[in-house]
py3Dmol code that shows the C-alpha trace and the ligand (Angstrom):
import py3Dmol

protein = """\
ATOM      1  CA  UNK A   1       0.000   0.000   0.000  1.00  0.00           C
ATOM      2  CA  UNK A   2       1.254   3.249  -0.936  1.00  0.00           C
ATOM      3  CA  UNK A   3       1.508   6.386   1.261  1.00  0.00           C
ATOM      4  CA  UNK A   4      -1.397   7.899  -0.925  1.00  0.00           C
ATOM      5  CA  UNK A   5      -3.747   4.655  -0.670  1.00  0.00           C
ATOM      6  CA  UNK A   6      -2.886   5.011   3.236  1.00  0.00           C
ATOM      7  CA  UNK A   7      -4.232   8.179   3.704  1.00  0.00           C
ATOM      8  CA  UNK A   8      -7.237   7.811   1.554  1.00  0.00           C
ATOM      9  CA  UNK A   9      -7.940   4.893   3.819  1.00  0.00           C
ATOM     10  CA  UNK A  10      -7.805   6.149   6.776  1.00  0.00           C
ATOM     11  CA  UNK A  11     -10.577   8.348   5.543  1.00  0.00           C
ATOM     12  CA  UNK A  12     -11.196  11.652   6.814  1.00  0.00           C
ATOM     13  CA  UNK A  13     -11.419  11.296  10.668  1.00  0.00           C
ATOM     14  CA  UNK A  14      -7.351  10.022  10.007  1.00  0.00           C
ATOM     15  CA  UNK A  15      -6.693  12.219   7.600  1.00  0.00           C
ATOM     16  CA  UNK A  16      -6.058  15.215  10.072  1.00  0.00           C
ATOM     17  CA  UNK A  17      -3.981  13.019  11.887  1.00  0.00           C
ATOM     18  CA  UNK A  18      -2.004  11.702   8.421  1.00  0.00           C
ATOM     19  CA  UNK A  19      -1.523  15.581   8.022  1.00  0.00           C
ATOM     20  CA  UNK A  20       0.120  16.491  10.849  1.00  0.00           C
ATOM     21  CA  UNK A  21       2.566  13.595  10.917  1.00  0.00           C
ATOM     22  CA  UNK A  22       3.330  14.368   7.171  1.00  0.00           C
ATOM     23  CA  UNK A  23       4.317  17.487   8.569  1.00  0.00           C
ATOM     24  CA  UNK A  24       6.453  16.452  12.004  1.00  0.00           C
ATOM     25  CA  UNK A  25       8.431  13.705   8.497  1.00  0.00           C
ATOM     26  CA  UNK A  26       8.763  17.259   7.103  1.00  0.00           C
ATOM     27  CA  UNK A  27      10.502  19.020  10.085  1.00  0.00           C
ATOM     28  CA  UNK A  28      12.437  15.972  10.817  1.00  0.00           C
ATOM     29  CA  UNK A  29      14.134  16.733   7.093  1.00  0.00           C
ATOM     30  CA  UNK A  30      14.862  20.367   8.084  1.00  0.00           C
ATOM     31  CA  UNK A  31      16.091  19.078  11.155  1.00  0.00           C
ATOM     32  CA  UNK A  32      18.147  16.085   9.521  1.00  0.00           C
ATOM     33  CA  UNK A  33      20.470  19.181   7.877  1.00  0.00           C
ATOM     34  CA  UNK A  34      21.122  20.343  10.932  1.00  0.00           C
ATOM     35  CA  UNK A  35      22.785  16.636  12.062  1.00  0.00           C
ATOM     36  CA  UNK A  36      25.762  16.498   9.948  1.00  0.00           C
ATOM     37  CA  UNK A  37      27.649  19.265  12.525  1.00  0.00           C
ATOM     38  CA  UNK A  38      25.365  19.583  15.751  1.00  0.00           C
ATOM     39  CA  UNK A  39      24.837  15.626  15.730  1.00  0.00           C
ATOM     40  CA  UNK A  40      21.999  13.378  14.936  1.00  0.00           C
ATOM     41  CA  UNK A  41      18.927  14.564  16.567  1.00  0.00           C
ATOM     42  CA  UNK A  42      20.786  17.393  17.881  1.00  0.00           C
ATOM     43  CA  UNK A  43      23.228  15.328  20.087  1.00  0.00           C
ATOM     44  CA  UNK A  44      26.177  16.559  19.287  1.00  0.00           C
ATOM     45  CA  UNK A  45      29.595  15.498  20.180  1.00  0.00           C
ATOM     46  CA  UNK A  46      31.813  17.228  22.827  1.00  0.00           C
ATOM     47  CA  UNK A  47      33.181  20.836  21.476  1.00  0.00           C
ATOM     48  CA  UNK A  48      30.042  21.015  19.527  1.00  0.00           C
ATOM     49  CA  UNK A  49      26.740  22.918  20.301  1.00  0.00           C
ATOM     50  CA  UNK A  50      24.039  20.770  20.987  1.00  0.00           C
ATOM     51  CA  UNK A  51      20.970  21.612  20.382  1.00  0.00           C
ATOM     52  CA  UNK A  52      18.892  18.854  21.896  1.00  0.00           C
ATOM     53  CA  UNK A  53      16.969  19.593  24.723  1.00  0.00           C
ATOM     54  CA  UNK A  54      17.771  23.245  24.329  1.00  0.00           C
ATOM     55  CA  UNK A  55      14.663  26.043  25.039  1.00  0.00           C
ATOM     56  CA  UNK A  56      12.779  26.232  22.409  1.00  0.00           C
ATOM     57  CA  UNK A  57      13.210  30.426  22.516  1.00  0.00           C
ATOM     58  CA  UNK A  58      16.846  29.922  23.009  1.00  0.00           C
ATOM     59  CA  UNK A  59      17.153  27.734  19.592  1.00  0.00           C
ATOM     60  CA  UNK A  60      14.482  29.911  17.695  1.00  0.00           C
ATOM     61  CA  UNK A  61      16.517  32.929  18.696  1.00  0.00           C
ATOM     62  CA  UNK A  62      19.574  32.309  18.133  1.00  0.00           C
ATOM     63  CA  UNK A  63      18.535  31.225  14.042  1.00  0.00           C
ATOM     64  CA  UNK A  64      16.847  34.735  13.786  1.00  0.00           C
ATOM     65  CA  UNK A  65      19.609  36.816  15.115  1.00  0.00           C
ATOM     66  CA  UNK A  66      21.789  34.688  12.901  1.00  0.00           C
ATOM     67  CA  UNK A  67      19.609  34.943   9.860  1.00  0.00           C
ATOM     68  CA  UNK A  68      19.332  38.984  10.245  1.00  0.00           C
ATOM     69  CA  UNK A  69      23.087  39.073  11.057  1.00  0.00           C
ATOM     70  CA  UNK A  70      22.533  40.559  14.852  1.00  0.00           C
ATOM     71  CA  UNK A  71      24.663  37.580  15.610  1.00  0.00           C
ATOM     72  CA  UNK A  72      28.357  36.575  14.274  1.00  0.00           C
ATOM     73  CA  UNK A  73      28.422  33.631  12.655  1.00  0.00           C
ATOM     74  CA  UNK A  74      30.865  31.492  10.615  1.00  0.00           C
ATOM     75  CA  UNK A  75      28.439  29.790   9.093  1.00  0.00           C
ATOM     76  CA  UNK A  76      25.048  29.996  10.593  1.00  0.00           C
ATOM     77  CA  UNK A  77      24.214  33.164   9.027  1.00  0.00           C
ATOM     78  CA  UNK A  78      24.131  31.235   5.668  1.00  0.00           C
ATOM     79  CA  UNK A  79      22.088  28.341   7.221  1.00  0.00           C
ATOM     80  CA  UNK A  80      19.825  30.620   8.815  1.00  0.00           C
ATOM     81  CA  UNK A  81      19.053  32.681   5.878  1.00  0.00           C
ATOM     82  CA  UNK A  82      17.483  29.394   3.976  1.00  0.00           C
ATOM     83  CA  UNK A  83      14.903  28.919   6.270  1.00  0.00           C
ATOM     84  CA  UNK A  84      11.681  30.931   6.804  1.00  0.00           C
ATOM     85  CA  UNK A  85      10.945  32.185  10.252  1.00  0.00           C
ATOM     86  CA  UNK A  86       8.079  29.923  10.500  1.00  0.00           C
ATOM     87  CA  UNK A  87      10.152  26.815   9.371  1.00  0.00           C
ATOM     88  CA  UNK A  88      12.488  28.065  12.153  1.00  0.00           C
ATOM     89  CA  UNK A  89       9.929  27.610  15.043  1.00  0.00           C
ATOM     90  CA  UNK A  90       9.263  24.480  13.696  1.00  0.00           C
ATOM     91  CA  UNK A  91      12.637  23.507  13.921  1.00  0.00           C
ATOM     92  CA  UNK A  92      13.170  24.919  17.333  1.00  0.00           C
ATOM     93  CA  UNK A  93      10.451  23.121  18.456  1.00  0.00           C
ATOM     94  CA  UNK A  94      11.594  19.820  17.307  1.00  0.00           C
ATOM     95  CA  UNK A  95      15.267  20.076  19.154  1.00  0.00           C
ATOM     96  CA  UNK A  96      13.708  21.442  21.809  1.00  0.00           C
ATOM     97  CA  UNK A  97      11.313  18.209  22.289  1.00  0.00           C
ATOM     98  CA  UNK A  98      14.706  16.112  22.000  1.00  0.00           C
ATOM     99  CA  UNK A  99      16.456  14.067  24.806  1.00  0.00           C
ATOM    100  CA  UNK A 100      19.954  15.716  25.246  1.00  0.00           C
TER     101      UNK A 100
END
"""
ligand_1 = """\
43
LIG
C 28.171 22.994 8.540
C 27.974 22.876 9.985
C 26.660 23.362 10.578
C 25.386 23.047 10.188
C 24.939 22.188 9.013
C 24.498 23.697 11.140
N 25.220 24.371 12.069
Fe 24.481 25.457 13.646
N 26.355 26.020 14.165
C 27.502 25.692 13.478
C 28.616 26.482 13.994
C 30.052 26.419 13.499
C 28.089 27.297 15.017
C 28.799 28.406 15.807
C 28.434 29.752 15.160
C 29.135 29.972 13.817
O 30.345 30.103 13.809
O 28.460 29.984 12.759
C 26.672 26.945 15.132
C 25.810 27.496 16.060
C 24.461 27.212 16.143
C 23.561 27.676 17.188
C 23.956 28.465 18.408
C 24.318 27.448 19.476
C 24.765 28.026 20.781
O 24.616 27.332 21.795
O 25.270 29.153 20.806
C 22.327 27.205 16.903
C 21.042 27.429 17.700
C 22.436 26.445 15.676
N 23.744 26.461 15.246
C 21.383 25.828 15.065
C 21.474 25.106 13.875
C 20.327 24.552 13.186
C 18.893 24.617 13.675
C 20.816 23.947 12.055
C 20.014 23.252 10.965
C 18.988 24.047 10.339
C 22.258 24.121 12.050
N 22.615 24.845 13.164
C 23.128 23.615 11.083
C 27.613 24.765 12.462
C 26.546 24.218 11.766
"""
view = py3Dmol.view(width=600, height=400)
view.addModel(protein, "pdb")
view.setStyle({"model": 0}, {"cartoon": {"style": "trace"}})
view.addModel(ligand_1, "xyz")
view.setStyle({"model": 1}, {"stick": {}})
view.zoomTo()
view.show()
């Protein structure tokens, strides 16, 4: 059964529930980009900045001062900038909710 067959058989009580875990695979792609330098699922290793765990405001903040340059960056000024604010919440929110 395909993901498309799934949803239309869930019908439409699951459907809002389909939905919003389509979008929590969605984040977890945003988030996945993130992995390669703060560590998978935001666990990074020592000397790195982990984000797991991490306030949600503290993580959301720190991409938006970043992204409008009110924070030197190496790099995270360029990261920052591909994201939309909203996408950045999202993404905030997901660290947040994981176990350092
Ligand atoms: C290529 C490596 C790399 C990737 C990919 C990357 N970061 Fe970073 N991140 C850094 C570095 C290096 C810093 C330190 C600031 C700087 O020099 O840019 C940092 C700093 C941060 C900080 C501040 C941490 C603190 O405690 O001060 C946050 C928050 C952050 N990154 C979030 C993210 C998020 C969210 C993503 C994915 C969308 C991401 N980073 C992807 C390398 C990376």
């Amino acid at each position: 059964m395909n993901a498309v067959t799934k949803l239309l058989a869930m019908g439409v009580l699951g459907t809002t529930a389909a939905l919003a875990q389509a979008q929590v695979n969605e984040i977890r792609v945003w988030a996945a980009a993130c992995a390669a330098c703060h560590g998978t699922e935001g666990r990074a290793v020592p000397g790195m900045a982990a984000l797991a765990g991490k306030p949600q405001s503290a993580i959301e903040q720190a991409m938006l001062d970043f992204k409008h340059g009110r924070r030197p960056a190496t790099l995270m000024h360029h990261i920052a900038k591909g994201y939309t604010d909203e996408q950045i919440a999202q993404i905030a929110a997901y660290f947040a909710a994981q176990k350092p």
